[in-house]
Backbone as CSV, one residue per row, in Angstrom:
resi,resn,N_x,N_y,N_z,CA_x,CA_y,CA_z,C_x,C_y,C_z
1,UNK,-9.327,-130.384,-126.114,-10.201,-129.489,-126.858,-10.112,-128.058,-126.326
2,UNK,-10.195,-128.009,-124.567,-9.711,-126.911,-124.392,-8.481,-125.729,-124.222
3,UNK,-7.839,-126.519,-124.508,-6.485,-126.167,-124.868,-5.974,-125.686,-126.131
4,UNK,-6.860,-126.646,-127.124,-6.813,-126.229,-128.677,-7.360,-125.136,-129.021
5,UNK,-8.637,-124.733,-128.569,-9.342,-123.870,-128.396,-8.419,-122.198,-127.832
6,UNK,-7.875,-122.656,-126.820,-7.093,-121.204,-126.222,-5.884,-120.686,-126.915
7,UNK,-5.898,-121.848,-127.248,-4.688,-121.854,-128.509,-4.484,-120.898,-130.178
8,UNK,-5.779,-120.736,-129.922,-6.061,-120.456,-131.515,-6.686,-119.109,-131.026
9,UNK,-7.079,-118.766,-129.795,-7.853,-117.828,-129.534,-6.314,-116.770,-129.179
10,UNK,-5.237,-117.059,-128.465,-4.189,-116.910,-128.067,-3.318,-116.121,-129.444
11,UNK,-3.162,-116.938,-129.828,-2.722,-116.799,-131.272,-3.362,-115.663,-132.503
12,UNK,-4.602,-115.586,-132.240,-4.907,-114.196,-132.968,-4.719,-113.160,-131.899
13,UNK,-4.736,-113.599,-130.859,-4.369,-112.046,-130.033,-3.129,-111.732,-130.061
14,UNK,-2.074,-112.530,-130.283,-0.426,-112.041,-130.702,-0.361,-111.648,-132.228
15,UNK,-1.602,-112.297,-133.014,-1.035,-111.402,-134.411,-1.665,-110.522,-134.143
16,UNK,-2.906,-110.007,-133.869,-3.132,-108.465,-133.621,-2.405,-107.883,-132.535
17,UNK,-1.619,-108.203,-131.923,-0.469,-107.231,-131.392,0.074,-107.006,-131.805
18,UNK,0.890,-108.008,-132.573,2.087,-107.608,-133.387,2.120,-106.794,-134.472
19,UNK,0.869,-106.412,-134.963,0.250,-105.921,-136.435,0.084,-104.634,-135.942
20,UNK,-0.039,-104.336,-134.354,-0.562,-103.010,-133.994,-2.036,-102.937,-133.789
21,UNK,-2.463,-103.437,-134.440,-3.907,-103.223,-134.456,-4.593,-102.935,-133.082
22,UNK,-5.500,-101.958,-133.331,-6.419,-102.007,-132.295,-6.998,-103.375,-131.748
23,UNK,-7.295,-103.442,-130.077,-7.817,-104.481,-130.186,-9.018,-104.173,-128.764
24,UNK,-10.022,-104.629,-128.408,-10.270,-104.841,-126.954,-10.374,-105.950,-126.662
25,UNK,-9.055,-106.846,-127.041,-8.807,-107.902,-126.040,-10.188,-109.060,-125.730
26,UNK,-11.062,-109.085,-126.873,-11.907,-110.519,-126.770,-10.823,-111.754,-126.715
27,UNK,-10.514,-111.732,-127.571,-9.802,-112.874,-127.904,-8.959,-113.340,-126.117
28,UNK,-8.173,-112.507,-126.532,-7.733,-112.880,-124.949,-8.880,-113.324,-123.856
29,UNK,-9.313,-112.482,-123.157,-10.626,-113.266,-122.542,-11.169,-114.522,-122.904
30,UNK,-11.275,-114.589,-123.958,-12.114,-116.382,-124.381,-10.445,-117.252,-124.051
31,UNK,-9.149,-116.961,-124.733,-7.993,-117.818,-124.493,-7.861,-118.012,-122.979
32,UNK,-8.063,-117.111,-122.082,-7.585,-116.824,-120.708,-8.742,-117.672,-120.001
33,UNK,-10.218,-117.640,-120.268,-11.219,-118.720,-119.487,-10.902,-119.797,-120.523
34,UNK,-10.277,-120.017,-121.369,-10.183,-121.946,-121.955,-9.277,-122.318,-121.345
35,UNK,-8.186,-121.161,-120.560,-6.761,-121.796,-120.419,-7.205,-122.029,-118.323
36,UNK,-8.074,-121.570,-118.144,-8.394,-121.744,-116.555,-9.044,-122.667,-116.456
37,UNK,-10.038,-123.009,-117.392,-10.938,-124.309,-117.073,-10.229,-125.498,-117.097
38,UNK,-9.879,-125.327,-118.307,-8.679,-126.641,-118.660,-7.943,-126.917,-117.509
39,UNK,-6.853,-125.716,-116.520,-6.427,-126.042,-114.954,-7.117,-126.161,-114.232
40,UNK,-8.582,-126.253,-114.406,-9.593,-126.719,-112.914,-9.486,-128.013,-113.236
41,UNK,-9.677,-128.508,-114.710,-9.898,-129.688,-114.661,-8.846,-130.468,-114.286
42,UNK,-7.769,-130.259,-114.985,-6.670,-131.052,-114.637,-5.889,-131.140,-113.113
43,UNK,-6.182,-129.456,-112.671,-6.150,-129.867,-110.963,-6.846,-130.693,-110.141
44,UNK,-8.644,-131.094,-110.785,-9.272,-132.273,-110.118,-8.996,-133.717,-110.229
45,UNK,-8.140,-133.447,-111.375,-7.677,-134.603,-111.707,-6.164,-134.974,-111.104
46,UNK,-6.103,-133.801,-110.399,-4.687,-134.536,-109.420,-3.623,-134.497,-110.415
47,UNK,-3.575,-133.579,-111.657,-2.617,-133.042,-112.728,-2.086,-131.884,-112.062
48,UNK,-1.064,-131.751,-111.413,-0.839,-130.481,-111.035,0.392,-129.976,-111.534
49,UNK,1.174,-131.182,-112.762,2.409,-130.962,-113.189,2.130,-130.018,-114.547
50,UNK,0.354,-130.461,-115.096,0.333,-130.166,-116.319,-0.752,-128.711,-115.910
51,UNK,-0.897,-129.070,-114.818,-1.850,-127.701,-114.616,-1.041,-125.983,-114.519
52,UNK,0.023,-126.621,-113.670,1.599,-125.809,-113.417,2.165,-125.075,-114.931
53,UNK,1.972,-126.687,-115.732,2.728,-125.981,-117.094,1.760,-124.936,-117.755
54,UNK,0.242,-125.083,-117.597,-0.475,-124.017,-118.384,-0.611,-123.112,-117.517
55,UNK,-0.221,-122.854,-116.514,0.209,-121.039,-115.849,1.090,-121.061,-116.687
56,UNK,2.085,-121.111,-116.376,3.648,-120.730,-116.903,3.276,-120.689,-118.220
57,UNK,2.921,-121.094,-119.346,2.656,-120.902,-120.587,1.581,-119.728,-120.635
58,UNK,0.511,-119.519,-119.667,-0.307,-118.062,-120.486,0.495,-117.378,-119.567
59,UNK,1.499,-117.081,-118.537,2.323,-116.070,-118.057,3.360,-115.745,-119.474
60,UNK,3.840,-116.995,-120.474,4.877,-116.022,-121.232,4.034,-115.655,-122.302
61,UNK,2.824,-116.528,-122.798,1.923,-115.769,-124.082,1.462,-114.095,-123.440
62,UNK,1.391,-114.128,-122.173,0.787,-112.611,-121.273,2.283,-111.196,-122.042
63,UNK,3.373,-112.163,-121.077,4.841,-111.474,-121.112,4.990,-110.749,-123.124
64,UNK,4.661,-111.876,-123.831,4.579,-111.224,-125.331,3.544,-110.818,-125.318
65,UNK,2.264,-110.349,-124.766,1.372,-108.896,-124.941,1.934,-108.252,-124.305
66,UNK,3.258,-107.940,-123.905,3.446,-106.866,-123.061,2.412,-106.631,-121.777
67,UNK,1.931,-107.678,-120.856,0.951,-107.462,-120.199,2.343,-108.055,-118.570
68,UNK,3.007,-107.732,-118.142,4.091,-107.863,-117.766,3.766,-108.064,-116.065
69,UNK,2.412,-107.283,-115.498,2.502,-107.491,-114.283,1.399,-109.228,-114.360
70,UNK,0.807,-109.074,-114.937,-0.311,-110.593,-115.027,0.651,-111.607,-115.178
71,UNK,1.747,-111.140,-116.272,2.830,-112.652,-116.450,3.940,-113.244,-114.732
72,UNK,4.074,-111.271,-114.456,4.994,-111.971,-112.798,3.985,-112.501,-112.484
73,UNK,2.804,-112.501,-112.084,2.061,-113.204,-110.762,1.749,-114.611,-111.205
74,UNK,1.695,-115.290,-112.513,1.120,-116.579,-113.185,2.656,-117.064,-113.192
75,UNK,3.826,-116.441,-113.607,5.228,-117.191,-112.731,5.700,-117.629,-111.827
76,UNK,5.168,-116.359,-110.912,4.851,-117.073,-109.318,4.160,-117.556,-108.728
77,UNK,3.305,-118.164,-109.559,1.879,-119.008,-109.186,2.785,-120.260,-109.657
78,UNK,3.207,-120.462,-110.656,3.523,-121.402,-111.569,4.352,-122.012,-110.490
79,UNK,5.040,-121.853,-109.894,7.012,-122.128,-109.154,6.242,-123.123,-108.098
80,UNK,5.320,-123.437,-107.037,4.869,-124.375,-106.288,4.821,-125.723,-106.918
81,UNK,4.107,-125.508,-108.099,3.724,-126.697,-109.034,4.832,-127.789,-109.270
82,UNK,5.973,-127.166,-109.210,7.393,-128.266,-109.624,8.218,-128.130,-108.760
83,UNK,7.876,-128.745,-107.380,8.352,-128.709,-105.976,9.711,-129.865,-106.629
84,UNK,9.178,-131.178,-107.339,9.075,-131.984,-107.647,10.309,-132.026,-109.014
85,UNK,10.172,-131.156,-109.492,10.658,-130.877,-110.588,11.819,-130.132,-110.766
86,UNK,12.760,-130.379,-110.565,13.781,-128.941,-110.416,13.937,-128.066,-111.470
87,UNK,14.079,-129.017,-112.724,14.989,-128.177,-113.794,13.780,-127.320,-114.600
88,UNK,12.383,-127.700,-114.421,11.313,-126.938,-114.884,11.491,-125.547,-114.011
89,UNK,11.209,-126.150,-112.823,11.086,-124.759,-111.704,12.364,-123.797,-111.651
90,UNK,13.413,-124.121,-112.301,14.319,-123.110,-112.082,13.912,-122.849,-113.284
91,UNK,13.338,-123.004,-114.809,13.239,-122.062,-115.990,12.259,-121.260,-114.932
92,UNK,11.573,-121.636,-114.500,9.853,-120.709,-114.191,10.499,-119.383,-113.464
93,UNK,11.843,-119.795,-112.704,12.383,-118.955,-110.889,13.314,-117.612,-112.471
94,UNK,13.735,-118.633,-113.438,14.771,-117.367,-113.804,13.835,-116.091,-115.001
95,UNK,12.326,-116.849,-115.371,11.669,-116.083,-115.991,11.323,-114.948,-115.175
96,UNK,10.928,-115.353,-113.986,10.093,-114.799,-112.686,11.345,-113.631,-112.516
97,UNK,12.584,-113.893,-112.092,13.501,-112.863,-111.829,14.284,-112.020,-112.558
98,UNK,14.178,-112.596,-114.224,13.919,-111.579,-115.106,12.981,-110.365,-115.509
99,UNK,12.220,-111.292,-115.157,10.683,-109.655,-115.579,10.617,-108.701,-114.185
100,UNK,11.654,-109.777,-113.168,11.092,-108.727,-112.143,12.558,-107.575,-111.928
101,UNK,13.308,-107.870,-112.564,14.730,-107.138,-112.945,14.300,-105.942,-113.808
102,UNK,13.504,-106.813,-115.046,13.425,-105.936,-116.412,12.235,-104.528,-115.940
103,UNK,11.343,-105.356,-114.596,10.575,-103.875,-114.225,10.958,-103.209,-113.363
104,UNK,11.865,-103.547,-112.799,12.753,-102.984,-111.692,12.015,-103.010,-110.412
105,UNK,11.251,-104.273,-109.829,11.518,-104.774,-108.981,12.269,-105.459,-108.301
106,UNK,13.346,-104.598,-107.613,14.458,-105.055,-107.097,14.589,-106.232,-106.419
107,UNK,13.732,-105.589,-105.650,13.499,-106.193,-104.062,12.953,-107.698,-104.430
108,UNK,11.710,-107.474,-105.123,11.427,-108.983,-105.344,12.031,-110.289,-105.925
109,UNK,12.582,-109.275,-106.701,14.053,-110.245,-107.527,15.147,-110.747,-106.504
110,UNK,15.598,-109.993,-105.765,16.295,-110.466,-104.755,15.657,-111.561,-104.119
111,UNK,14.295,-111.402,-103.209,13.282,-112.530,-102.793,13.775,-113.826,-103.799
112,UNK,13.147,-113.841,-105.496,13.477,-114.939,-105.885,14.352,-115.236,-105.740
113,UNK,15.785,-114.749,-106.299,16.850,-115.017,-106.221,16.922,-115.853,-105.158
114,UNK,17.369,-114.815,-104.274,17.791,-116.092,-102.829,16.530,-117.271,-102.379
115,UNK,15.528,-117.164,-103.176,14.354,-118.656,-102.745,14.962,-119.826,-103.458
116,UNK,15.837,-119.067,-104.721,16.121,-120.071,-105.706,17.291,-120.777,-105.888
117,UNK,18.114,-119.989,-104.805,19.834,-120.178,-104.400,19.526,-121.460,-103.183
118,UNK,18.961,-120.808,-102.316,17.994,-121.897,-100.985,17.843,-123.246,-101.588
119,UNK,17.017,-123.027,-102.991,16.525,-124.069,-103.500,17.474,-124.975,-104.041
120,UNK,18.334,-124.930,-104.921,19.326,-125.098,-105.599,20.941,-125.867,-104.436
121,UNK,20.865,-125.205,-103.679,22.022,-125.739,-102.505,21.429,-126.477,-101.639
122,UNK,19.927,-127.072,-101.083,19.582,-128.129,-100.490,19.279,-129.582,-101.599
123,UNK,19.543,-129.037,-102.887,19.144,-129.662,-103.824,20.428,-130.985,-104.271
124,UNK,21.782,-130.581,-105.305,22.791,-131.070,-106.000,23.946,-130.121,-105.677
125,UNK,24.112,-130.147,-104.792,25.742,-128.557,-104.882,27.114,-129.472,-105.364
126,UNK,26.863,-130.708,-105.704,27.884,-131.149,-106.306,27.939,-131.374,-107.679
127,UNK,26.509,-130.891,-108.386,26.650,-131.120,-109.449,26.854,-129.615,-109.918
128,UNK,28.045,-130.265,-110.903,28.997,-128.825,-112.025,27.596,-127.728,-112.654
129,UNK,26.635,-128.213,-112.909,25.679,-127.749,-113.999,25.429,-126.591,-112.799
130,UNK,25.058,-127.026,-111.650,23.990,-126.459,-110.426,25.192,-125.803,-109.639
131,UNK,26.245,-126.086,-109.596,27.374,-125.275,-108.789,27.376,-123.958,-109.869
132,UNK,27.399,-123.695,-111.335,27.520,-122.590,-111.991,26.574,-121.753,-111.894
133,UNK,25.328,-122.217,-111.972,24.245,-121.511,-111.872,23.866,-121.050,-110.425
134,UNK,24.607,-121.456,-109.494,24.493,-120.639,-108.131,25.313,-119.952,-108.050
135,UNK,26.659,-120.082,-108.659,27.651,-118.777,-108.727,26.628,-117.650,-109.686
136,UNK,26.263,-118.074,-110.585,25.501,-117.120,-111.474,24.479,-116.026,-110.465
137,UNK,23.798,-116.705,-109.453,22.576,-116.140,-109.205,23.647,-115.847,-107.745
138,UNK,24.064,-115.922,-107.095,25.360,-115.284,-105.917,25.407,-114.536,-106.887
139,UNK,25.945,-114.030,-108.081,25.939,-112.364,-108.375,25.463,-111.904,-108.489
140,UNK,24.256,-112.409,-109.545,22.547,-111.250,-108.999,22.406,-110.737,-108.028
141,UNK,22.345,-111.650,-107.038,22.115,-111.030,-105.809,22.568,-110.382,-104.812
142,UNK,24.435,-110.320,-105.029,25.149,-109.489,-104.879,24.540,-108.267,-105.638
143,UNK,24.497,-107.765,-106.794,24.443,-106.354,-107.381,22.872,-106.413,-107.070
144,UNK,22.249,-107.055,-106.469,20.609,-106.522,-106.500,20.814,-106.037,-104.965
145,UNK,21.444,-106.333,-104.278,21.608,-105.915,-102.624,22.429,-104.538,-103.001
146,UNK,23.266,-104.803,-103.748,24.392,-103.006,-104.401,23.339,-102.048,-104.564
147,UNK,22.275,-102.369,-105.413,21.008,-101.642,-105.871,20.298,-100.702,-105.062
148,UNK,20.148,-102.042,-103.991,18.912,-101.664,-102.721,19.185,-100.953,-101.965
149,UNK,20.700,-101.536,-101.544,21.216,-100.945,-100.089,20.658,-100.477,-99.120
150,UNK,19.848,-101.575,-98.987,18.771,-101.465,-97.517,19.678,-101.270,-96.400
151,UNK,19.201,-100.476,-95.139,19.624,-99.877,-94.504,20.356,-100.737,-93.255
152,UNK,21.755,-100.682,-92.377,21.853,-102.129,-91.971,20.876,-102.741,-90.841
153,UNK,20.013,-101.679,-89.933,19.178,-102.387,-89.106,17.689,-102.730,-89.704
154,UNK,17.962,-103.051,-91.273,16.600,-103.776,-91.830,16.687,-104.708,-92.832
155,UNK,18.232,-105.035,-92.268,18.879,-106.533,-93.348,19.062,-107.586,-93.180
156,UNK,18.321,-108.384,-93.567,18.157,-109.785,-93.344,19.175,-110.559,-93.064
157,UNK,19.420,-111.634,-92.643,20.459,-111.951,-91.865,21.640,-112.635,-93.092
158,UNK,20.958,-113.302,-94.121,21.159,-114.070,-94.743,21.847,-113.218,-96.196
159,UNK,21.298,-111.941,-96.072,21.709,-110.717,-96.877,22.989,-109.844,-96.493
160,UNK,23.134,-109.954,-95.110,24.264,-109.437,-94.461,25.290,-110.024,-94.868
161,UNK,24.912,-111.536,-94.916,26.143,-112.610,-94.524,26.667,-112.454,-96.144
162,UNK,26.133,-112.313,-96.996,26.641,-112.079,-98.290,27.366,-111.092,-98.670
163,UNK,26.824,-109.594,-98.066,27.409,-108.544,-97.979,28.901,-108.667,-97.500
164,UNK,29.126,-109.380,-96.023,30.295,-109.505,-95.768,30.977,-110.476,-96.167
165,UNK,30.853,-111.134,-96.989,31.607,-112.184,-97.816,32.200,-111.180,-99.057
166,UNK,31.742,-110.524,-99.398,32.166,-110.316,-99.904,33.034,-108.214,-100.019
167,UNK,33.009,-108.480,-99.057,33.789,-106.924,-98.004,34.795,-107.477,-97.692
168,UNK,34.717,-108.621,-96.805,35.965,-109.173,-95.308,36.846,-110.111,-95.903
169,UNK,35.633,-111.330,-96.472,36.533,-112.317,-96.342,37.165,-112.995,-97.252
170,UNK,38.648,-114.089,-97.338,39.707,-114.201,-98.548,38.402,-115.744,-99.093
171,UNK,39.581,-115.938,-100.058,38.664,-116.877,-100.933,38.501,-118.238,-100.299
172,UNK,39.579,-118.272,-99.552,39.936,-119.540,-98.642,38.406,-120.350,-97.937
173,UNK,38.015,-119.331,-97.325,37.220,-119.731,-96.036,35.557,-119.233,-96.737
174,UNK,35.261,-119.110,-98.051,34.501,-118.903,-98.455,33.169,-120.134,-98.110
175,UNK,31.815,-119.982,-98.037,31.137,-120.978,-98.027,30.019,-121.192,-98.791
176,UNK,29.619,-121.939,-99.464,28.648,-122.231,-100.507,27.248,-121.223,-100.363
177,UNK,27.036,-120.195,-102.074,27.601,-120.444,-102.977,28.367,-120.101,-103.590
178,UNK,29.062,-118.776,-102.839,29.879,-118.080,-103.412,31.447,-118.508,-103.142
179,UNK,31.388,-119.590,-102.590,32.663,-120.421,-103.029,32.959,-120.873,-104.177
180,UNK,31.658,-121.071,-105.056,31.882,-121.606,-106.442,32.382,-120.331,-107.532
181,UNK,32.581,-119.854,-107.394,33.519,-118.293,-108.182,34.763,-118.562,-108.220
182,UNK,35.173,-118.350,-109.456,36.437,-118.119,-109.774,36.735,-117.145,-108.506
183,UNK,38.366,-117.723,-108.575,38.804,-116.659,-107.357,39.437,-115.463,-108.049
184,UNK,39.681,-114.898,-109.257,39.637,-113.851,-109.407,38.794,-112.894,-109.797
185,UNK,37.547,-113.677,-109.975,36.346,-112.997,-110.540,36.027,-112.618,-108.650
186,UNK,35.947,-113.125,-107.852,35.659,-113.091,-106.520,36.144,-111.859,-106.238
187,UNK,37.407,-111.988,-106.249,38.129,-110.303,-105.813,37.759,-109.242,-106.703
188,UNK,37.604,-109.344,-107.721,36.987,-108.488,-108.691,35.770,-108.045,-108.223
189,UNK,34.764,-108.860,-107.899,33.429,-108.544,-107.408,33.631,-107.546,-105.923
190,UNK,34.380,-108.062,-105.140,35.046,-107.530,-103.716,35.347,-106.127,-103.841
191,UNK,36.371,-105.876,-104.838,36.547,-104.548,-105.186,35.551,-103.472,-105.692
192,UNK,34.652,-104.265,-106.231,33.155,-103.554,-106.775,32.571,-103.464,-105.486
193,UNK,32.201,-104.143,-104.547,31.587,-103.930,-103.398,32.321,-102.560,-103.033
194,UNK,33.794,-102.774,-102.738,34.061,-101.653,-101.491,33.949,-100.545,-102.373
195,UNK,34.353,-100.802,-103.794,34.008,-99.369,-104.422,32.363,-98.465,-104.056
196,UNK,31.690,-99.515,-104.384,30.431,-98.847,-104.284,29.978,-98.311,-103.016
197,UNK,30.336,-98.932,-101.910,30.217,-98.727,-100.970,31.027,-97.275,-100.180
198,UNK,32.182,-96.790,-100.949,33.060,-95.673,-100.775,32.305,-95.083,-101.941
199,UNK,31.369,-95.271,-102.720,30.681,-94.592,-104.031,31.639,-93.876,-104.598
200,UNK,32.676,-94.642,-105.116,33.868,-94.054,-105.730,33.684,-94.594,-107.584
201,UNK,32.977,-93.879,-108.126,32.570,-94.195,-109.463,33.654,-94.317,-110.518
202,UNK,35.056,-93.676,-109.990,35.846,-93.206,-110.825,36.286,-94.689,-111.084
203,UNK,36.849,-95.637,-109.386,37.233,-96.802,-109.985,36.403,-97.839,-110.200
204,UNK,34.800,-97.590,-109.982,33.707,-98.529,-110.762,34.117,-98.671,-112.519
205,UNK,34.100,-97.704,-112.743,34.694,-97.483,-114.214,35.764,-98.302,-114.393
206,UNK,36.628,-98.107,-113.929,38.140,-98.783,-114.094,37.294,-100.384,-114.112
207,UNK,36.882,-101.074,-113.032,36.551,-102.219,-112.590,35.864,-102.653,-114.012
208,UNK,34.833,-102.103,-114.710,33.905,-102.534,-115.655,34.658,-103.567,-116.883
209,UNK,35.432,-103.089,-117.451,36.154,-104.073,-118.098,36.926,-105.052,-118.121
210,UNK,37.337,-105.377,-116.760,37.817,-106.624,-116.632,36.793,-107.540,-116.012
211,UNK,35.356,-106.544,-115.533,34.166,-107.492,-114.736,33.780,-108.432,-116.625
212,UNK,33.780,-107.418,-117.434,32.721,-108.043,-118.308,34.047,-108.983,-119.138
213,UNK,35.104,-109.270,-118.782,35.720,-109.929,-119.517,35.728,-111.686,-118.587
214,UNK,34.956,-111.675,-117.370,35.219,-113.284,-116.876,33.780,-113.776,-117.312
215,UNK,34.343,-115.183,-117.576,33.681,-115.694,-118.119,32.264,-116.089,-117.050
216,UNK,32.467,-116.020,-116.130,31.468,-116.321,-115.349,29.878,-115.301,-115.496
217,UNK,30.228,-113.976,-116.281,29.479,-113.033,-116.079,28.460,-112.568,-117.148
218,UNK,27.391,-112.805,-117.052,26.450,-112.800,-118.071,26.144,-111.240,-118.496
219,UNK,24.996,-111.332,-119.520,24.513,-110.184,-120.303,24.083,-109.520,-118.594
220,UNK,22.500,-110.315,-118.122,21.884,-110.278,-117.075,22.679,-109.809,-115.922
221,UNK,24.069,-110.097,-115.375,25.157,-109.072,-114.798,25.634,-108.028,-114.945
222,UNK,25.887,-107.820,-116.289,26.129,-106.385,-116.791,24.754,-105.457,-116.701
223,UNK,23.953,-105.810,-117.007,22.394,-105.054,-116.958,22.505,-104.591,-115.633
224,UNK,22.858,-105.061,-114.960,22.789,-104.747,-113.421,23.748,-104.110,-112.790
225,UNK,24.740,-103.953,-113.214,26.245,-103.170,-113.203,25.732,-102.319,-113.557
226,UNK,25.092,-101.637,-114.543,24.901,-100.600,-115.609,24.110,-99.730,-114.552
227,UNK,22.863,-100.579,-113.956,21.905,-100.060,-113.128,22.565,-99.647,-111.691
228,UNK,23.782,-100.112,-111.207,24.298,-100.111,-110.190,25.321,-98.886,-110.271
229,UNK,25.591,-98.652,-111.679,26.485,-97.249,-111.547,25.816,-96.230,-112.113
230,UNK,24.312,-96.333,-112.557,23.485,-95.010,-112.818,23.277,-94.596,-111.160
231,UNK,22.767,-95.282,-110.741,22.865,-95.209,-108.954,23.741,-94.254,-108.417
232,UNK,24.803,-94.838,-108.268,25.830,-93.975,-108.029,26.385,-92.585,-108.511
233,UNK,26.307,-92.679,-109.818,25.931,-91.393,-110.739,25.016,-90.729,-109.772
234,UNK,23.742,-90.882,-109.221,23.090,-90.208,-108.753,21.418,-89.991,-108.944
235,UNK,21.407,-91.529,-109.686,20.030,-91.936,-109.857,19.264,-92.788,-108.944
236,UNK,18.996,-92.228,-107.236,18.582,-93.232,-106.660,17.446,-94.053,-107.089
237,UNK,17.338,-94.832,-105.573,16.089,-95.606,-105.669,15.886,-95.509,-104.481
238,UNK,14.505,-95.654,-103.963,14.244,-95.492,-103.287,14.243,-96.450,-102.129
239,UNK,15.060,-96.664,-101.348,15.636,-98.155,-100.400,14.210,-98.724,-99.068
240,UNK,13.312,-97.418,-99.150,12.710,-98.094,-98.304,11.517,-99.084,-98.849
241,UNK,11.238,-98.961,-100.321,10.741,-99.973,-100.908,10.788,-101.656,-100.499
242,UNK,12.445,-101.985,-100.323,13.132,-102.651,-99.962,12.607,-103.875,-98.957
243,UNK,12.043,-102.868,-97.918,11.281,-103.739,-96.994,9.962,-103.319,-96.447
244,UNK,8.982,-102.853,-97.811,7.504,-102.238,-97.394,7.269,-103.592,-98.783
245,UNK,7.465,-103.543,-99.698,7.143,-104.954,-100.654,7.312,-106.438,-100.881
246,UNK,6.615,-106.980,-100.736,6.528,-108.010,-100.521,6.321,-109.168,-101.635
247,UNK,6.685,-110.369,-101.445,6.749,-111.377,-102.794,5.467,-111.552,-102.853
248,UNK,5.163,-112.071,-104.191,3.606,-112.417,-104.470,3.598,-113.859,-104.870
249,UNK,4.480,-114.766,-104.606,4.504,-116.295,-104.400,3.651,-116.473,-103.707
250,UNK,2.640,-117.215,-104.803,1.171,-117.616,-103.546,0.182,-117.079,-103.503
251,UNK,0.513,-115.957,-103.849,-1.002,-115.109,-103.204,-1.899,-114.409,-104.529
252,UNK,-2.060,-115.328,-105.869,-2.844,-115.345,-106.815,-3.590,-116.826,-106.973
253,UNK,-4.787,-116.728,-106.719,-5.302,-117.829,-106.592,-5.552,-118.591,-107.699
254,UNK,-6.198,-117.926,-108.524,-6.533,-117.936,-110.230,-5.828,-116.590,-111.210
255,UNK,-6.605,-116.662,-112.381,-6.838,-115.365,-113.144,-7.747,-115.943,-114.251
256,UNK,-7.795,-114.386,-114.986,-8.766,-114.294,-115.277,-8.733,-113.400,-116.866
């Protein structure tokens, strides 16, 4: 009942968004306390799979009001809930590191990223599905470290070791996950490193069209290429962000 209820309350607050209309957000308020009670209850009830799923559901009804910082924190509320669960918790990890891309929280995206690479390689690294999708997120987090370029005496150890994987070393002696890369997409990426790193834009350019021609390389890669050579162009960011911000996994108790 209470669910049906938030439901319908939910639902006129996306057609009056979408319509433009003025609104002050009643509706929301009544959807947002039906959709919390409903998770008290079902958390007393030792539901914590279904309590999990109604964060993550008013985080993306939030994400379509354009209400974008309430949806990161109910994503990262959401990600504990399916310890249990893998293939739920990685939709929740890649929503979470999308919005936090799309607002240009670097840094935190990186955080997920590598919580979710961690996650993913103590998990199946032999399965094909889960070996791609860690090559996938090994490049995020390659071009989100390109981004940051935190300074080297404030780089995590585990951030370094990526860095120089992909500076130093041949494809041979590579170690999970960025062993799972094509080995010419590998050197390709390699060459983007030292380019950026010599901030030589001329052959970033050159590099761009054969990056976006392997198949390994998503929309979500290029977005980040794009952002990685406005950079260089001469659009910083500000690197000490990098390590003054912190993840917010956890530390939303409710909402409201």
């Amino acid at each position: 009942m209470l669910l049906e209820a938030a439901s319908i309350f939910i639902e006129i607050e996306l057609q009056t968004h979408q319509s433009n209309t003025l609104s002050y957000h009643e509706n929301l308020s009544l959807a947002l306390a039906a959709y919390q009670l409903a998770q008290k209850n079902l958390r007393e009830q030792n539901e914590r799979y279904l309590a999990g799923l109604i964060t993550f559901q008013v985080g993306l009804h939030l994400e379509m009001l354009e209400k974008f910082h309430e949806s990161e924190r109910l994503f990262s509320m959401a990600i504990d809930s399916f310890q249990d669960l893998l293939a739920i918790q990685i939709c929740v990890y890649q929503k979470l590191i999308n919005i936090r891309i799309d607002n240009e929280k670097f840094n935190l995206a990186l955080q997920a990223t590598t919580n979710l690479i961690e996650r993913l390689v103590k998990t199946s690294p032999n399965d094909i599905s889960y070996r791609r999708l860690l090559a996938s997120y090994d490049i995020l987090r390659l071009f989100l470290l390109l981004i940051l370029q935190p300074h080297p005496q404030r780089l995590r150890a585990d951030y370094a070791k990526t860095l120089d994987a992909y500076t130093w070393e041949v494809y041979e002696k590579l170690n999970i996950p960025t062993s799972y890369l094509d080995e010419t997409l590998f050197y390709l990426l390699q060459s983007i490193t030292l380019a950026v790193q010599a901030r030589d834009l001329k052959h970033i350019d050159q590099l761009e069209y054969d990056l976006n021609q392997q198949s390994q390389i998503s929309p979500r890669h290029m977005h980040l290429f794009h952002i990685l050579k406005q950079k260089i162009s001469g659009h910083f960011i500000d690197t000490f962000k990098f390590d003054q911000q912190t993840s917010t996994t956890g530390d939303v108790a409710d909402y409201r």
